[in-house]
TIDOPA-62649 format. One record per residue (C-alpha): residue number from 1; residue in three letters; x, y, z. Coordinates in nm, 3 decimals. Each point is the difference from the previous one (the first is absolute). Example, Ala and Ser with C-alpha at 12.3 -4.5 7.8 and 13.67 -1.06 7.14 Angstrom:
# TIDOPA-62649
node nr->1	rest->Ala	X->1.230	Y->-0.450	Z->0.780
node nr->2	rest->Ser	X->0.137	Y->0.344	Z->-0.066
# end
This chain:
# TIDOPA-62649
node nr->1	rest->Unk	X->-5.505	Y->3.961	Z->0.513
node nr->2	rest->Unk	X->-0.231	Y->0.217	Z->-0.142
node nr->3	rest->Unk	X->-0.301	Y->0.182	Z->0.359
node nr->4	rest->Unk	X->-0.372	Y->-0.061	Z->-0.015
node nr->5	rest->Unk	X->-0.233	Y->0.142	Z->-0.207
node nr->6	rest->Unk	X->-0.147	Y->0.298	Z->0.190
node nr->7	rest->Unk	X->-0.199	Y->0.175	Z->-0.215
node nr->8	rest->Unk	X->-0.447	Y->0.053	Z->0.056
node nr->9	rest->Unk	X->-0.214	Y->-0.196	Z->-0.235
node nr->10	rest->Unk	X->-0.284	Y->0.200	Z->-0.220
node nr->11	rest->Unk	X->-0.240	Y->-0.270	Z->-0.121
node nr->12	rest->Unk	X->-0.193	Y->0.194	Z->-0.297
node nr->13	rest->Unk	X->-0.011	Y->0.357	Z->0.069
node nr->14	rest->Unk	X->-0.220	Y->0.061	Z->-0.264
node nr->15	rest->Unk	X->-0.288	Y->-0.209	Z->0.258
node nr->16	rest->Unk	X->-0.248	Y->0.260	Z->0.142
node nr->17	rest->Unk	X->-0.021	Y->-0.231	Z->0.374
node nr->18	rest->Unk	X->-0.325	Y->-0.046	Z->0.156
node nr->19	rest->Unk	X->-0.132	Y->-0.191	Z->0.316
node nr->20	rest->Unk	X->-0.327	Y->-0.176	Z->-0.114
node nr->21	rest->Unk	X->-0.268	Y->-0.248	Z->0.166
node nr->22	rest->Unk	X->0.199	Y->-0.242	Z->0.276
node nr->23	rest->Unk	X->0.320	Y->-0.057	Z->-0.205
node nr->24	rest->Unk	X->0.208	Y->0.302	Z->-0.184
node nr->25	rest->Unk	X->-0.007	Y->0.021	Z->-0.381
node nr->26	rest->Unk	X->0.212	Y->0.247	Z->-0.272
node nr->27	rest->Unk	X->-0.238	Y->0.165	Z->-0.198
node nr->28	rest->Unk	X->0.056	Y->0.258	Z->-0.263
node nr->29	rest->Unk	X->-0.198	Y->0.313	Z->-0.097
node nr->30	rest->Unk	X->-0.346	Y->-0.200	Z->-0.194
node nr->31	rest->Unk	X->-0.085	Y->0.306	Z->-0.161
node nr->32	rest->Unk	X->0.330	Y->-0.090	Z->-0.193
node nr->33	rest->Unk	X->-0.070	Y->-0.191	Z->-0.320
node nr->34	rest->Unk	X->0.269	Y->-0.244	Z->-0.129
node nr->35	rest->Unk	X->-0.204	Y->-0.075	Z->-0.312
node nr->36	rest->Unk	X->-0.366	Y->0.049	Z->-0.119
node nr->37	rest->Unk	X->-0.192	Y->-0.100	Z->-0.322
node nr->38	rest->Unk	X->-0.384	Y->0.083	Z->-0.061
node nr->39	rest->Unk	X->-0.076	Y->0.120	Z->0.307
node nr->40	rest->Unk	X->0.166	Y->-0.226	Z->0.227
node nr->41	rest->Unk	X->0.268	Y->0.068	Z->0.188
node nr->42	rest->Unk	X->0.296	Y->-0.157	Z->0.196
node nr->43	rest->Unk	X->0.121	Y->0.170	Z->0.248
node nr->44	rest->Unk	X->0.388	Y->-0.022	Z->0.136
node nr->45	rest->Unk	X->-0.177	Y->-0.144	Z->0.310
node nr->46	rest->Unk	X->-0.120	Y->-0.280	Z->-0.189
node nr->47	rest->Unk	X->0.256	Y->-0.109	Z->-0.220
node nr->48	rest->Unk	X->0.253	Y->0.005	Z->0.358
node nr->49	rest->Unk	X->-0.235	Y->-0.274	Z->0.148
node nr->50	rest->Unk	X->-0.017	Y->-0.189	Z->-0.296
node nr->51	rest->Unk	X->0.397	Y->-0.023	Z->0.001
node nr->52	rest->Unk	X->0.103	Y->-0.008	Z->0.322
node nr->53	rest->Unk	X->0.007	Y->-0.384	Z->0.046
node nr->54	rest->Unk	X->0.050	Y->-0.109	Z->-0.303
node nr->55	rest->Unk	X->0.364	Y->0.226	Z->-0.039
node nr->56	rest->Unk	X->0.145	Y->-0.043	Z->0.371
node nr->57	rest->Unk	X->0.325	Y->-0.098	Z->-0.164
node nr->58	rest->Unk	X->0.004	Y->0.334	Z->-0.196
node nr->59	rest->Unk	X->-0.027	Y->0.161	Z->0.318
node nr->60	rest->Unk	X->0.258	Y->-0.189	Z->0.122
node nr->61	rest->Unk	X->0.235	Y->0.096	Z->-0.212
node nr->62	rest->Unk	X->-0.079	Y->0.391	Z->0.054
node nr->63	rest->Unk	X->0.065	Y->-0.049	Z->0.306
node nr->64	rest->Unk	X->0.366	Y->-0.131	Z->-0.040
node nr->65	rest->Unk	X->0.089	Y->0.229	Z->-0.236
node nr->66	rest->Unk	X->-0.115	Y->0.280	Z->0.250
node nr->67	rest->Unk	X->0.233	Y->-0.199	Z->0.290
node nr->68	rest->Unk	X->0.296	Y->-0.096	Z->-0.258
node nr->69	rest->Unk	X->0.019	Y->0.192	Z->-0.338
node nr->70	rest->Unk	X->0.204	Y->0.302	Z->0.202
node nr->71	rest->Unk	X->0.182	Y->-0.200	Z->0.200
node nr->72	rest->Unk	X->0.153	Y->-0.247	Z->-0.208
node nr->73	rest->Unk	X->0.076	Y->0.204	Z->-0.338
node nr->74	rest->Unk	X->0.048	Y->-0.250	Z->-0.307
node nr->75	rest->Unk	X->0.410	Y->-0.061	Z->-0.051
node nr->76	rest->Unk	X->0.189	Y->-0.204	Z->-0.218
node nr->77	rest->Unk	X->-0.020	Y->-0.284	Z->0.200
node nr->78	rest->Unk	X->-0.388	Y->0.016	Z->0.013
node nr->79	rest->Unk	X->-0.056	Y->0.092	Z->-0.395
node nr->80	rest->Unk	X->0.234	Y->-0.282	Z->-0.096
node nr->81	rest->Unk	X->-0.195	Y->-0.283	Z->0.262
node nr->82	rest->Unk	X->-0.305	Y->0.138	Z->-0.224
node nr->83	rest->Unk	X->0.165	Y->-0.014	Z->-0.316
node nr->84	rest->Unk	X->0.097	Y->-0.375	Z->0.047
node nr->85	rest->Unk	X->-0.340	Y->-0.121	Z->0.118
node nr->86	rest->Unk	X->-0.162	Y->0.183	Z->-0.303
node nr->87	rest->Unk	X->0.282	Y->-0.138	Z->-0.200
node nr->88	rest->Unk	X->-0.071	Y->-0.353	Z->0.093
node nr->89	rest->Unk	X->-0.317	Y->0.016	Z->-0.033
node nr->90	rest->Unk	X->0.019	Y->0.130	Z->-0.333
node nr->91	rest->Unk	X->0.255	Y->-0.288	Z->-0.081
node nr->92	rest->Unk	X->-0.205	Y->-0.290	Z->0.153
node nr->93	rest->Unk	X->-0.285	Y->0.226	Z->-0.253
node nr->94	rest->Unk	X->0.128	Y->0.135	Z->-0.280
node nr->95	rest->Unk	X->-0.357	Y->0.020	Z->-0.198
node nr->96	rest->Unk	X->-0.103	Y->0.353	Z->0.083
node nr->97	rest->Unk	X->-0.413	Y->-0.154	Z->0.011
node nr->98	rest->Unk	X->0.089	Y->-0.304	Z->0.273
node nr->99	rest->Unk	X->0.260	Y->0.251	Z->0.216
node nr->100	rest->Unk	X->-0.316	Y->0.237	Z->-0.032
node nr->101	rest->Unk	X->-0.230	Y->-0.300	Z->0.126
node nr->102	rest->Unk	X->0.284	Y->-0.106	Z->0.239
node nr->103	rest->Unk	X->-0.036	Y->0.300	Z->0.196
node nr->104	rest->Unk	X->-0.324	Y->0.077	Z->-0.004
node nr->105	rest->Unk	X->-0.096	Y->-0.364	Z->0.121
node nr->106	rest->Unk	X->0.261	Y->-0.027	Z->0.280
node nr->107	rest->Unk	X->0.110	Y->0.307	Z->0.087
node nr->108	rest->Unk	X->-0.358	Y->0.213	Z->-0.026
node nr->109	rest->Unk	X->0.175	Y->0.302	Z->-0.224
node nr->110	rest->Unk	X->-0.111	Y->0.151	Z->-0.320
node nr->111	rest->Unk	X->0.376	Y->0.087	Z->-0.166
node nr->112	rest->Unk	X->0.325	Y->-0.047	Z->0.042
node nr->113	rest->Unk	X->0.022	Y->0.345	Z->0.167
node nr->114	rest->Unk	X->-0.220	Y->-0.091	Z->0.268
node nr->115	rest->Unk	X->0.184	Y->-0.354	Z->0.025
node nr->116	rest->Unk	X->0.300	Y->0.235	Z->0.099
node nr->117	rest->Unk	X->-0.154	Y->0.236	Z->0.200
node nr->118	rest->Unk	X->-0.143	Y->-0.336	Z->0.253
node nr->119	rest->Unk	X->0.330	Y->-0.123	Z->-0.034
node nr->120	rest->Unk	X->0.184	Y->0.297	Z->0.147
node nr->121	rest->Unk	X->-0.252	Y->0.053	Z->0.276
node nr->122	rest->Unk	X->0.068	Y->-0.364	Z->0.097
node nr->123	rest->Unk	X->0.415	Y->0.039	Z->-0.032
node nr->124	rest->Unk	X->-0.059	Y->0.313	Z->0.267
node nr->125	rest->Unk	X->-0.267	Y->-0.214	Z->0.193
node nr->126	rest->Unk	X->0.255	Y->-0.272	Z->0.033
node nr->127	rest->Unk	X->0.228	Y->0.273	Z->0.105
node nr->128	rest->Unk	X->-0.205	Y->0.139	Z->0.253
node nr->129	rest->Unk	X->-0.066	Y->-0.334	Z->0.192
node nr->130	rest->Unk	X->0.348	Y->-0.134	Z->0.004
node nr->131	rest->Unk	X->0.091	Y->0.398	Z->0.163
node nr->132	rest->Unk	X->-0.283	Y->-0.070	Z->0.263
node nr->133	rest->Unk	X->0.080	Y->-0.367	Z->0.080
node nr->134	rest->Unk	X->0.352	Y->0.088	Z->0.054
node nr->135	rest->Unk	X->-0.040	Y->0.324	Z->0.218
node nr->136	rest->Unk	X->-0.248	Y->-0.207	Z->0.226
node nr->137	rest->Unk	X->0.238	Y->-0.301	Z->0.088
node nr->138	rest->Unk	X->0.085	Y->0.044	Z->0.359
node nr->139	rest->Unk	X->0.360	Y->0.033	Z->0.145
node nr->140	rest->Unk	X->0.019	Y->-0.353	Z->0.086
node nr->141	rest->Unk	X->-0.050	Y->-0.132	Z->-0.326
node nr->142	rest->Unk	X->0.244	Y->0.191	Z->-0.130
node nr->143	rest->Unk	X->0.253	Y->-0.082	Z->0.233
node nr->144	rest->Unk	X->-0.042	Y->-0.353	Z->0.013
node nr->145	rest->Unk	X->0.036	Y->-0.007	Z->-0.370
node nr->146	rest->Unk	X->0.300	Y->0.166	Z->0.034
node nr->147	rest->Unk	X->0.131	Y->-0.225	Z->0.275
node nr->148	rest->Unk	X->-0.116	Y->-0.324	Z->-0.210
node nr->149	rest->Unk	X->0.101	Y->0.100	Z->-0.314
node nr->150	rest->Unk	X->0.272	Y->0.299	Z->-0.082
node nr->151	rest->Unk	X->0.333	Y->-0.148	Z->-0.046
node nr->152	rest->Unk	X->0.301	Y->0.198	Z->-0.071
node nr->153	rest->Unk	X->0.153	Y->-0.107	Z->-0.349
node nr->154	rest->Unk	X->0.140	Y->-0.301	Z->-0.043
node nr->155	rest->Unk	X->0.274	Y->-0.102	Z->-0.225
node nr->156	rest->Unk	X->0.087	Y->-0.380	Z->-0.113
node nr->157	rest->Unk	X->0.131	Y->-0.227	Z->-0.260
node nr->158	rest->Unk	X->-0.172	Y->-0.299	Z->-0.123
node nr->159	rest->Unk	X->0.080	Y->-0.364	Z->-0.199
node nr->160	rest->Unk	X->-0.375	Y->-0.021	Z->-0.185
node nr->161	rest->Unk	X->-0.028	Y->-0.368	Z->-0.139
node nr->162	rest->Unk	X->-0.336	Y->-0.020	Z->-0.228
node nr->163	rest->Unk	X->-0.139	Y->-0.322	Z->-0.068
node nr->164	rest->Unk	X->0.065	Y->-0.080	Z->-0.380
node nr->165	rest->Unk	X->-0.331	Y->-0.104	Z->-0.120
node nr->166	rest->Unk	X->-0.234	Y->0.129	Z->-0.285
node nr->167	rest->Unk	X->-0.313	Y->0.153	Z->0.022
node nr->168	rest->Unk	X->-0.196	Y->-0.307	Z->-0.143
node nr->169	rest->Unk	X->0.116	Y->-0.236	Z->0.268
node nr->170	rest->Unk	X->-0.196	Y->-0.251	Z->0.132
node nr->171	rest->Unk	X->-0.025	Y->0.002	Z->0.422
node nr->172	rest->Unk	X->0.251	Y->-0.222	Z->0.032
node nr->173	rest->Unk	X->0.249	Y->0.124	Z->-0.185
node nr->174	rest->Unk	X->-0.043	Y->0.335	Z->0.128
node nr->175	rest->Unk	X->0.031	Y->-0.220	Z->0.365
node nr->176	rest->Unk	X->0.292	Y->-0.163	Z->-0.135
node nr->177	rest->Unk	X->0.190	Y->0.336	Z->-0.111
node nr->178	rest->Unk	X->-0.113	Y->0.190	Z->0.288
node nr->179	rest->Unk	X->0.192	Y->-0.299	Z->0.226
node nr->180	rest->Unk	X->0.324	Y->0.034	Z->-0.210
node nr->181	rest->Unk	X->-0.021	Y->0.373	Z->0.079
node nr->182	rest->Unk	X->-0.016	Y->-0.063	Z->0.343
node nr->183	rest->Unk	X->0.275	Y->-0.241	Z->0.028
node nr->184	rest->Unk	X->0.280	Y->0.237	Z->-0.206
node nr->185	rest->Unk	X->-0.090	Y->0.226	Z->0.223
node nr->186	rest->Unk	X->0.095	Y->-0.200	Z->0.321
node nr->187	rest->Unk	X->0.321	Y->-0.096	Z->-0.153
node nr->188	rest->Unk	X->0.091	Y->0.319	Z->-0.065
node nr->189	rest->Unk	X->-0.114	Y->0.119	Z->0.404
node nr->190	rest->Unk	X->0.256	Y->-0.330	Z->0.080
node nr->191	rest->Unk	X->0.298	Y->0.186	Z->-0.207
node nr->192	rest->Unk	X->-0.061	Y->0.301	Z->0.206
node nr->193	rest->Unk	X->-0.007	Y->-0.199	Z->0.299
node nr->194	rest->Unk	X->0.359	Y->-0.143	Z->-0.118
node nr->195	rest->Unk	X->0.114	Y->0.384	Z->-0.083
node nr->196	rest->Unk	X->-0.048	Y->0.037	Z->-0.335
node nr->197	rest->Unk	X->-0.066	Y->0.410	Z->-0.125
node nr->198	rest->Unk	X->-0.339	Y->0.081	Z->-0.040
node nr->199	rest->Unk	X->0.082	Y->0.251	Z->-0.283
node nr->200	rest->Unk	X->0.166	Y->-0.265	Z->-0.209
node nr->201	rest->Unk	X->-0.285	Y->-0.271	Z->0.104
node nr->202	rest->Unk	X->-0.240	Y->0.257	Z->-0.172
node nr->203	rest->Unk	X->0.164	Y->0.081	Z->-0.324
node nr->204	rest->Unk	X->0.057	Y->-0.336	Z->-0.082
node nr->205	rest->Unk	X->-0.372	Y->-0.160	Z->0.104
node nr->206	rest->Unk	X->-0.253	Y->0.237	Z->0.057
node nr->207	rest->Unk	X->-0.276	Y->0.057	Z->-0.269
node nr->208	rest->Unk	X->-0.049	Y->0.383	Z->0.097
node nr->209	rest->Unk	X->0.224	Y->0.108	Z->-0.276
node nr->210	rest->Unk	X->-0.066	Y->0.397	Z->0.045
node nr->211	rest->Unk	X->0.206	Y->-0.086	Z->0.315
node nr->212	rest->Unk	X->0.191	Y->-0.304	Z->0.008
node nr->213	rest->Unk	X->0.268	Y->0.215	Z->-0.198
node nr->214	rest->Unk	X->0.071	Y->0.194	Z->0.311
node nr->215	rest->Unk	X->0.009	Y->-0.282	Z->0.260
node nr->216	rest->Unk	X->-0.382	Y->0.005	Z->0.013
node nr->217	rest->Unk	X->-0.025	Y->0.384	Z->0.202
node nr->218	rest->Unk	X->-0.356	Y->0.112	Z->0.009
node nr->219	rest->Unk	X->0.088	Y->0.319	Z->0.132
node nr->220	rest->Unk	X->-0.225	Y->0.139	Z->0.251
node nr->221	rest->Unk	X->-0.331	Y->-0.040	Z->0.048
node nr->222	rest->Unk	X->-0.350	Y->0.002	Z->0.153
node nr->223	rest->Unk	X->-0.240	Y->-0.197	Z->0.064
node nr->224	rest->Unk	X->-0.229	Y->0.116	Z->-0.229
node nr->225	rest->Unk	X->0.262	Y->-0.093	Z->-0.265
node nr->226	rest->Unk	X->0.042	Y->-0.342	Z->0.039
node nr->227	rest->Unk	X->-0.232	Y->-0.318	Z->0.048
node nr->228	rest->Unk	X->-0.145	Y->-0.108	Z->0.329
node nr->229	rest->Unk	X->0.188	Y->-0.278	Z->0.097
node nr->230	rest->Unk	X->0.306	Y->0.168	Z->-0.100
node nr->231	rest->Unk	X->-0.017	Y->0.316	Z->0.215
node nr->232	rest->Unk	X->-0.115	Y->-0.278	Z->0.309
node nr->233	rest->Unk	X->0.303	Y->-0.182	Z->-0.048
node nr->234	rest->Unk	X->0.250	Y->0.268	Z->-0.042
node nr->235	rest->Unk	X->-0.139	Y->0.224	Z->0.314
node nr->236	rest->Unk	X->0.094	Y->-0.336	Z->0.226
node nr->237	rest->Unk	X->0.340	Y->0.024	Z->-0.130
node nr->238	rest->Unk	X->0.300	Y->0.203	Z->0.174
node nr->239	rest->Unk	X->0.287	Y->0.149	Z->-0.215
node nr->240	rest->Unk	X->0.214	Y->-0.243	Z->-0.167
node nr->241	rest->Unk	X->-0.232	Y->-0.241	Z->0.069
node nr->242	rest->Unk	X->-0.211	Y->-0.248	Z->-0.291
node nr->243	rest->Unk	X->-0.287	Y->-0.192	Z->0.010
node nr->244	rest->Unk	X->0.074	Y->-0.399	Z->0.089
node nr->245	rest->Unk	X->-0.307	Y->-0.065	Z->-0.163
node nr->246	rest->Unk	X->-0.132	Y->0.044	Z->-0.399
node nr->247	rest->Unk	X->-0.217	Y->0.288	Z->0.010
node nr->248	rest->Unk	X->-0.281	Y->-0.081	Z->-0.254
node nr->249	rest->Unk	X->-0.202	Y->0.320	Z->-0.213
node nr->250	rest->Unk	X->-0.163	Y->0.029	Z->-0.296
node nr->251	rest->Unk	X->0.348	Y->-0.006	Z->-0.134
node nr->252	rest->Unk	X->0.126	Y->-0.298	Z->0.110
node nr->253	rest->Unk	X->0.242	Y->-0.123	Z->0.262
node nr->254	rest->Unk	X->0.223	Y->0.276	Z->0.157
node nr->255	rest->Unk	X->0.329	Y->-0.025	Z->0.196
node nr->256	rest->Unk	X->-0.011	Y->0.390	Z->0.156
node nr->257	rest->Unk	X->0.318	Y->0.178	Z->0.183
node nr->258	rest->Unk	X->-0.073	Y->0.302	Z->0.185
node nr->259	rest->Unk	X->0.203	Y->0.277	Z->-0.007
node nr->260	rest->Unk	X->-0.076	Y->0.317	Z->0.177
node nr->261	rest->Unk	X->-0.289	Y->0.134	Z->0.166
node nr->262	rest->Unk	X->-0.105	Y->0.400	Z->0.013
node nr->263	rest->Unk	X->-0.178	Y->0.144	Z->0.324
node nr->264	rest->Unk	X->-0.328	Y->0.006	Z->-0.016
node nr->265	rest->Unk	X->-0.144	Y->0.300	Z->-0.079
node nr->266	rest->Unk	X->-0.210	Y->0.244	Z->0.259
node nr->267	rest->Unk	X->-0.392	Y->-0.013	Z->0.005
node nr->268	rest->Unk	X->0.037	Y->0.362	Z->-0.077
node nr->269	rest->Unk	X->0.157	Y->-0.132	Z->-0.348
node nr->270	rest->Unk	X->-0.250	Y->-0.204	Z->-0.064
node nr->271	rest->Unk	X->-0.363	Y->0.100	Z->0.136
node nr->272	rest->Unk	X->-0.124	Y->0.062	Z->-0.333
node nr->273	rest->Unk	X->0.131	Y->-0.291	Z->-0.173
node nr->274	rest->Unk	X->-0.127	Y->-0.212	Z->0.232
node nr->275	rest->Unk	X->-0.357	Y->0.166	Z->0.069
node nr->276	rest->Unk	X->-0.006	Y->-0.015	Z->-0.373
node nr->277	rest->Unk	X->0.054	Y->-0.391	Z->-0.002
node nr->278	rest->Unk	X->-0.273	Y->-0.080	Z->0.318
node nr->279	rest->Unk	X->-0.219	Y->0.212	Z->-0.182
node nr->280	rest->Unk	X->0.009	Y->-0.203	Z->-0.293
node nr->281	rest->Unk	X->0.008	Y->-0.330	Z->0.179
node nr->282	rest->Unk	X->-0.320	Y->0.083	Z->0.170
node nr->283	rest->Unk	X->-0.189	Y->0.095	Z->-0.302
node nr->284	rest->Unk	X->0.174	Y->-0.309	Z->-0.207
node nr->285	rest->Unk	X->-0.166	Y->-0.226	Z->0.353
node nr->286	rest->Unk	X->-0.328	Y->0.173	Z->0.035
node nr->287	rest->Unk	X->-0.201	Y->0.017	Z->-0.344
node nr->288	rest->Unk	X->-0.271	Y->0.241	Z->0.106
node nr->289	rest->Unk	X->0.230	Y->0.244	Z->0.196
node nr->290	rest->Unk	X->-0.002	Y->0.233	Z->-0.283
node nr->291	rest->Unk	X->-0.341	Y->0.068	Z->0.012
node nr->292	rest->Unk	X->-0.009	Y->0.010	Z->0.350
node nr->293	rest->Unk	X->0.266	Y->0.240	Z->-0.020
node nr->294	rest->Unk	X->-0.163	Y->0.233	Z->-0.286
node nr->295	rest->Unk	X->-0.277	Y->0.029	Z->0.257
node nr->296	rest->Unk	X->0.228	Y->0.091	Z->0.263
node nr->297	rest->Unk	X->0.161	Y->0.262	Z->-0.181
node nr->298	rest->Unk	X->-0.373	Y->0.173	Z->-0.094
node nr->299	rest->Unk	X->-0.100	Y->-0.028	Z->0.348
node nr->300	rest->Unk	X->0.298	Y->0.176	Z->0.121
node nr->301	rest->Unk	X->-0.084	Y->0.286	Z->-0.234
node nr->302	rest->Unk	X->-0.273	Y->0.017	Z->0.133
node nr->303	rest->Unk	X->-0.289	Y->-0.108	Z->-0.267
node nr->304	rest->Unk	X->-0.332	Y->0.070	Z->0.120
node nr->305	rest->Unk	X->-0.310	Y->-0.099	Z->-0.211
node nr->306	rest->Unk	X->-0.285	Y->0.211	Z->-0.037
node nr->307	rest->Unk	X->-0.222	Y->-0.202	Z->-0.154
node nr->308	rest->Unk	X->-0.107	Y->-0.379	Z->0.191
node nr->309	rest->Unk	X->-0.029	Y->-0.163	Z->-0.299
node nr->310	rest->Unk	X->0.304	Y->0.100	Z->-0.173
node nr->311	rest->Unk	X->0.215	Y->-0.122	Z->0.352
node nr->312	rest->Unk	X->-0.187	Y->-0.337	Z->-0.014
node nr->313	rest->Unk	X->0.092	Y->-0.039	Z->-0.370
node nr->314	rest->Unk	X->0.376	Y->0.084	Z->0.039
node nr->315	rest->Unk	X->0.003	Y->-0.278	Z->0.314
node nr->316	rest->Unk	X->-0.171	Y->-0.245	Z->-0.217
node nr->317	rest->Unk	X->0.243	Y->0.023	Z->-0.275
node nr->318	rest->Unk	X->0.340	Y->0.036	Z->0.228
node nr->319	rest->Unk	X->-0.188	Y->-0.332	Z->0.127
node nr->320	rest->Unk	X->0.009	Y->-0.120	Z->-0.291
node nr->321	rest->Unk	X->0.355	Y->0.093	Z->-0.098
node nr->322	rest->Unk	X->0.145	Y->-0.180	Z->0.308
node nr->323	rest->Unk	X->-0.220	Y->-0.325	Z->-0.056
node nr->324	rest->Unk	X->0.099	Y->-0.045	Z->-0.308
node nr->325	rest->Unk	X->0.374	Y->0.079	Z->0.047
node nr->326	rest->Unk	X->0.003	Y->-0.251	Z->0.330
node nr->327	rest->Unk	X->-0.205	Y->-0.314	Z->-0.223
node nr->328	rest->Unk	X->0.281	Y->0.026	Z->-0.282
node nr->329	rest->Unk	X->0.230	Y->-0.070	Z->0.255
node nr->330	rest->Unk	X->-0.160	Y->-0.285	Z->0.111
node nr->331	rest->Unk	X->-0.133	Y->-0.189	Z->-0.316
# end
């Protein structure tokens, strides 16, 4: 898992800082003029105020560049994530004047370049908060995860009997089909009870055909490789041992044999993997958590404002940010 960011934040070091009236405010040299026509002049002073609030995001997104750009150099996993949202927006598009509109309208960008260059810094911001989520979970976490969840690899046969019914069925037929499934799978749990083979009970009934051929072996798994109620069922079992019950997925109605089961692996095996996964879960459960977390990580690099207005307006729009992200979630 990849250590905190630990670099120092520079705001704007191009900001000549002064301390001014009862609140502090970034000035810049007024005898510097930014533009001037007949005699009247703006100064860079001027042209700062008039900017300041109304391009927080802008400033923003300096300021991650500045924490992330280094640290998190574009590869080919981030330049193709790019490609692919460009691609599909392009595809959902394809008139150059509405993708144009498109992003100008929703995503606040002037050309496709500057589409790509917000859509890396958000690939590396994503990056960035899953790192910092999962190097802050504490020990426990981690280890009850591991105690709850990390399995050693399992490996099991299976009868899989789907219920023959077409996608157009009406609710009771699909009832009707799903009860048939049911039922040729008890009969076939009442052969094994009479010692029939399970190998030979699979090749001849079980709709699985990638492995009924081979006595219905699945190999070994994970849990992260087969459905829910399938990995809950075949953890209860011991070797040699099948379910007395149908075991009902997405799939259908399965009959499932376990086989062998590996040691589990050591935490030490699987820290990352598995700070990796609570990180996600916790950003997956928690809709504003990654801009809570973006504000973490510029806090502990140390950002300090210099001017009173510019810290109110980047509150107001992080604010805003996590608002908007929590009311999605709940509309």
């Amino acid at each position: 898992m990849k250590k905190k960011i630990g670099i120092s934040l520079c705001l704007i070091s191009a900001l000549i800082l002064t301390v001014t009236g009862c609140g502090k405010k970034a000035e810049l040299d007024d005898n510097k003029t930014a533009v001037s026509l007949k005699g009247i002049k703006i100064t860079a002073t001027d042209y700062y105020n008039e900017i300041k609030t109304s391009n927080i995001s802008k400033l923003v997104d300096m300021i991650d560049h500045q924490l992330f750009d280094e640290k998190y150099k574009a590869d080919d996993e981030e330049n193709q994530a790019v490609k692919e949202q460009i691609d599909q927006l392009k595809e959902s598009y394809s008139d150059e004047t509405t993708f144009q509109s498109v992003i100008q309208q929703y995503f606040g960008v002037n050309s496709e370049e500057e589409l790509e260059d917000m859509l890396h810094l958000e690939y590396k911001r994503n990056k960035a908060v899953e790192e910092f989520v999962a190097d802050n979970l504490t020990d426990k976490e981690i280890e009850d995860y591991y105690d709850e969840n990390i399995i050693g690899d399992i490996k099991a046969s299976h009868i899989l009997i789907t219920p023959d019914v077409d996608s157009d069925a009406t609710e009771e037929e699909q009832e009707k089909a799903e009860e048939k499934a049911k039922k040729q799978a008890e009969k076939i749990i009442k052969r094994l009870d009479e010692g029939e083979d399970f190998a030979e009970l699979a090749k001849e009934y079980s709709d699985d055909e990638a492995t009924a051929k081979n006595g219905g072996d699945l190999d070994y798994f994970n849990t992260d490789d087969m459905d829910e109620n399938f990995m809950e069922a075949v953890k209860k079992l011991k070797n040699d041992e099948y379910t007395k019950e149908p075991v009902k997925t997405q799939y259908g109605y399965h009959i499932i044999l376990k086989v062998d089961q590996k040691e589990k692996p050591k935490l030490k095996e699987v820290k990352d993997t598995i700070k990796e996964t609570l990180a996600n879960n916790k950003l997956n459960n928690n809709s504003t958590l990654h801009y809570e977390t973006l504000m973490d990580i510029r806090e502990e690099n140390n950002i300090k404002w210099n001017d009173d207005e510019l810290e109110k307006q980047y509150n107001d729009f992080m604010d805003q940010l996590i608002k908007a992200a929590s009311s999605s979630t709940t509309n």
